[in-house]
C-alpha positions as CSV (number, residue, x, y, z in Angstrom):
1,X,203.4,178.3,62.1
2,X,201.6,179.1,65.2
3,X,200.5,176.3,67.8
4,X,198.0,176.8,69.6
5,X,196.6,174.0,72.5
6,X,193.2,174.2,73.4
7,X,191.5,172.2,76.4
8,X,188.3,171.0,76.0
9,X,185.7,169.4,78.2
10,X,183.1,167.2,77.1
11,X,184.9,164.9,74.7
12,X,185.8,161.3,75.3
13,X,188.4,160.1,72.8
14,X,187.7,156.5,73.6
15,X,184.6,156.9,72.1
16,X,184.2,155.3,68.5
17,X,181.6,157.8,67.4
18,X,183.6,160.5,68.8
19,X,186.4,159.7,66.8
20,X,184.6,159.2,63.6
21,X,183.5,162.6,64.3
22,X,187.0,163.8,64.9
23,X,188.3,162.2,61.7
24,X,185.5,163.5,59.5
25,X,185.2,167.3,60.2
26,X,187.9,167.9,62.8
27,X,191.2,165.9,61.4
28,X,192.7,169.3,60.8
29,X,193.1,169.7,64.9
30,X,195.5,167.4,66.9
31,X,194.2,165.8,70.2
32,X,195.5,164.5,72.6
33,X,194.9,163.6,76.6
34,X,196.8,165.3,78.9
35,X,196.9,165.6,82.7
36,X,193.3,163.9,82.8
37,X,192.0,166.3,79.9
38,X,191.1,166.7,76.4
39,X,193.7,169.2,74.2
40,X,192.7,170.2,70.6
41,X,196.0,171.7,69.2
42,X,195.4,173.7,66.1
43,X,198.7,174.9,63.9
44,X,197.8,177.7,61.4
45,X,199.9,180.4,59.7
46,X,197.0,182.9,59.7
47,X,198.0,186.5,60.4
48,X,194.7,186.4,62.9
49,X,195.5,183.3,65.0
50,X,193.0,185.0,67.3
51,X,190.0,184.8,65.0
52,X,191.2,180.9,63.8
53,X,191.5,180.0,67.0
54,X,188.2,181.3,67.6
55,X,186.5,179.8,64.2
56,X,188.1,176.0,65.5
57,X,186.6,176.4,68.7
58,X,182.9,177.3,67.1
59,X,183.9,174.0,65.0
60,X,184.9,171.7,67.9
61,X,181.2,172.8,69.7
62,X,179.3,172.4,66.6
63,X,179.8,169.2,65.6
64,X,180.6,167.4,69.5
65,X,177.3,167.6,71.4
66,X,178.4,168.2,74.8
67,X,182.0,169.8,74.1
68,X,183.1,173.2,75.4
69,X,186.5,174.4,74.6
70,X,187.5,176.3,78.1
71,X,190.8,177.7,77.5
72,X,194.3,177.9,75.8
73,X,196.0,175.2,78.0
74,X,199.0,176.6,79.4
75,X,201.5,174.0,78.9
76,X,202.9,174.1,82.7
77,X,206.3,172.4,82.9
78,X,209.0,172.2,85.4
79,X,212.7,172.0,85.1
80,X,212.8,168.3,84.1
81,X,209.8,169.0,82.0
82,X,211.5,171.3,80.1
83,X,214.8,169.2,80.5
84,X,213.1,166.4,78.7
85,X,211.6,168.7,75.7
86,X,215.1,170.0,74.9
87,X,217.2,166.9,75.4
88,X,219.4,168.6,78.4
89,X,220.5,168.2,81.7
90,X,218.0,169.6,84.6
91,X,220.8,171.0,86.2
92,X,221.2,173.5,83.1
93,X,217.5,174.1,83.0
94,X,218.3,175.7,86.8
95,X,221.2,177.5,86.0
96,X,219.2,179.0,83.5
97,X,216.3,179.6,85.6
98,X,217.7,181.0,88.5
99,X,220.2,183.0,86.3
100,X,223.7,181.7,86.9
101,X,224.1,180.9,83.3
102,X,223.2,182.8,79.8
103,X,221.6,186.5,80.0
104,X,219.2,186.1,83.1
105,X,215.9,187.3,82.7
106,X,214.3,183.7,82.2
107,X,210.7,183.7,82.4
108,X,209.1,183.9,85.7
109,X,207.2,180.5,87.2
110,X,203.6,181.2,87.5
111,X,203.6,178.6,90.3
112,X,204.7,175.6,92.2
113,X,203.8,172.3,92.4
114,X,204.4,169.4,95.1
115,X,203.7,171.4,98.6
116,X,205.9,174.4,96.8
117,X,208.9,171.8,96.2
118,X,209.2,172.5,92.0
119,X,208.0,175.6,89.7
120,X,206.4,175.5,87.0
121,X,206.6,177.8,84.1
122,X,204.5,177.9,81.1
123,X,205.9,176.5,78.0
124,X,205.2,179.1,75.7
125,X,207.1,181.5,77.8
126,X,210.0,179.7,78.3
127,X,210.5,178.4,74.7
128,X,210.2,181.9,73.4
129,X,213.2,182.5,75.9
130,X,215.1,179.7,74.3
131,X,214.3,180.9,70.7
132,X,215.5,184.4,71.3
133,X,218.6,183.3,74.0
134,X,220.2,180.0,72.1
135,X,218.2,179.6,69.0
136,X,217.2,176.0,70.2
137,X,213.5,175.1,71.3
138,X,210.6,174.0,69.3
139,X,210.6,175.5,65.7
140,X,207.1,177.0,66.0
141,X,205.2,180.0,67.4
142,X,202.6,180.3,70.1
143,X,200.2,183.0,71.0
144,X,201.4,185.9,72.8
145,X,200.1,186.9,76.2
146,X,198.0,189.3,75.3
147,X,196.9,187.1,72.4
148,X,195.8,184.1,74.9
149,X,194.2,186.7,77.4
150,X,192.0,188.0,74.8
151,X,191.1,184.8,73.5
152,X,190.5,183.0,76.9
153,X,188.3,186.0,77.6
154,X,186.2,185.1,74.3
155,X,185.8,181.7,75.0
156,X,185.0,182.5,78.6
157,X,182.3,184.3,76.9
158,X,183.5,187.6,78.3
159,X,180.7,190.1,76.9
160,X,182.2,192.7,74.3
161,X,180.3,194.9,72.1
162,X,181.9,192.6,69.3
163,X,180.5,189.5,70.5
164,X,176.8,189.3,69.9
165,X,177.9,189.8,65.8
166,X,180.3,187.1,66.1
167,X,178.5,184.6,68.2
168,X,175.3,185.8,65.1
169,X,178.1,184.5,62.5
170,X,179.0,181.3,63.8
171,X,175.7,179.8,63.5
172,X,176.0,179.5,60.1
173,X,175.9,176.0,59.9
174,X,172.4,175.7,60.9
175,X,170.7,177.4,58.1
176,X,173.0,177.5,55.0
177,X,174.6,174.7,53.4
178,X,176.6,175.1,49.9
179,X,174.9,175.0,46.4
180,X,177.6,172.0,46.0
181,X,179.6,170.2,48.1
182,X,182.5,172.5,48.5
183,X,181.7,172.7,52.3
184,X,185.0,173.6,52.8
185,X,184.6,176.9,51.5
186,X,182.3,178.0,54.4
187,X,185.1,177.1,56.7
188,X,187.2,179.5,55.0
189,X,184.4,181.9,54.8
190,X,183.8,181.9,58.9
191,X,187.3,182.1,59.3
192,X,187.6,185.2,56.9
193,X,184.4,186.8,58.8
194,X,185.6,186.1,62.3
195,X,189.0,188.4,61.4
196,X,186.6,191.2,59.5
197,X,184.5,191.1,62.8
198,X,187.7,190.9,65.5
199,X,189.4,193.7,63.7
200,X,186.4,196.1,63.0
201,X,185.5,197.4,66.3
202,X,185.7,200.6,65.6
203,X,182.6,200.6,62.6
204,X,179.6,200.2,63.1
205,X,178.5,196.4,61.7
206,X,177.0,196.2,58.2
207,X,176.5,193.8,55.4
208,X,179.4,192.2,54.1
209,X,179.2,190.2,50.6
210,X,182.0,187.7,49.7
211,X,182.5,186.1,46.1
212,X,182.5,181.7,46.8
213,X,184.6,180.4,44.6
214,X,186.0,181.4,41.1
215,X,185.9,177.9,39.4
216,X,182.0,178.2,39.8
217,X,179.5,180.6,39.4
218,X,179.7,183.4,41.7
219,X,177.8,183.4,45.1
220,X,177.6,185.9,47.4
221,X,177.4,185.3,51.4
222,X,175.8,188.1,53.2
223,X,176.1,189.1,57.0
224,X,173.2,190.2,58.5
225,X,172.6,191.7,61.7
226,X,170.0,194.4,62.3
227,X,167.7,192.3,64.6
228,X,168.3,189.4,67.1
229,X,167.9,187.2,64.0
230,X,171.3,188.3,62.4
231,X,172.5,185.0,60.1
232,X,174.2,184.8,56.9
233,X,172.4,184.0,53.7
234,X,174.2,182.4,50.3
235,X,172.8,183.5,46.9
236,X,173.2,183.8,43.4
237,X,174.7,187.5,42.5
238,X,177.4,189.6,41.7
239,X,180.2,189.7,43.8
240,X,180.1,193.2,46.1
241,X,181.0,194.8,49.1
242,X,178.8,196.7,51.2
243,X,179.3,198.4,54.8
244,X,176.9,199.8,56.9
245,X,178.0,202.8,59.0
């Protein structure tokens, strides 16, 4: 299972409506306040955590008026941070961090803290270390840094090729809704479409055509995007593939 924490502006979790909201449509996401913020945490086993992390994210903006999801929160801790997490002494955490006990190469700090008195280190870093060093830690995966560098750049709404296609496809919401209430389904779909999108750079972008459901008769979703108008239609048909090269 991969955790990923995302921090979000814009959202007031003292608000009822907000967290009627929250429990409706977003109860798969865990939030929390930390260090003055708002983090979404999103756990998902997807092989794309990228593209999931991306589809939650088009979720959380969607349905909060106001929100904006800025980053993957980087989890800073320092040595009694870390000491607290893993139910140890800080003067291990040290030893361990200035490499007078175990292997060496703990993680670098990205910074300090308190007029340069403490480091801090990021969490997924240093629990990684842990895994791989003395198989203790949290029991869960994070994003690696590549993997939050490309997704930070996304929701930083870094310009790629890619992105005008993707941005097209997550304003589904506004102009289809489900023959039936199997709403879920469309959540599935985006998530589906945002890894066909992420991982198909190299093509050149096409129709796609996706069967719904099997326990109902088939419809097909269709991605569209010769024109500025590019949006994704639901219809009775067949189920088929095509690609545009």
């Amino acid at each position: 299972m991969i955790r990923i924490p995302l921090r979000v502006s814009g959202v007031d979790l003292d608000d009822d409506v907000t967290l009627e909201l929250l429990g409706e449509h977003l109860s798969d996401l865990a939030w929390s306040e930390r260090d003055g913020g708002v983090v979404a945490t999103l756990h998902t086993p997807t092989t794309n955590p990228v593209a999931t992390a991306l589809a939650a994210a088009r979720r959380i903006t969607h349905i909060l008026p106001g929100a904006e999801v800025l980053d993957v929160d980087q989890e800073l801790v320092s040595t009694s941070d870390i000491a607290y997490r893993l139910g140890v002494s800080r003067e291990a955490v040290r030893l361990w961090a200035e490499g007078l006990r175990g292997p060496g190469d703990f993680p670098r700090p990205v910074g300090t803290v308190g007029n340069g008195k403490s480091k801090v280190w990021q969490w997924f870093a240093v629990n990684s270390w842990l895994r791989e060093t003395y198989r203790i830690g949290e029991d869960e995966h994070h994003l690696s840094a590549q993997q939050i560098a490309e997704l930070n750049a996304h929701l930083l709404k870094v310009k790629q090729p890619i992105d005008d296609e993707w941005e097209a496809a997550a304003s589904y919401e506004r102009s289809v809704r489900p023959p039936v209430e199997r709403g879920e389904h469309f959540h599935v779909l985006l998530e589906q479409l945002d890894e066909e999108i992420l991982s198909s750079r190299a093509k050149g972008h096409m129709h796609w055509a996706i069967k719904m459901g099997d326990d109902w008769s088939s419809w097909v979703a269709r991605y569209l995007h010769q024109d500025a108008a590019s949006y994704i239609e639901v219809s009775p048909g067949p189920e088929q593939v095509e690609e545009l090269t």
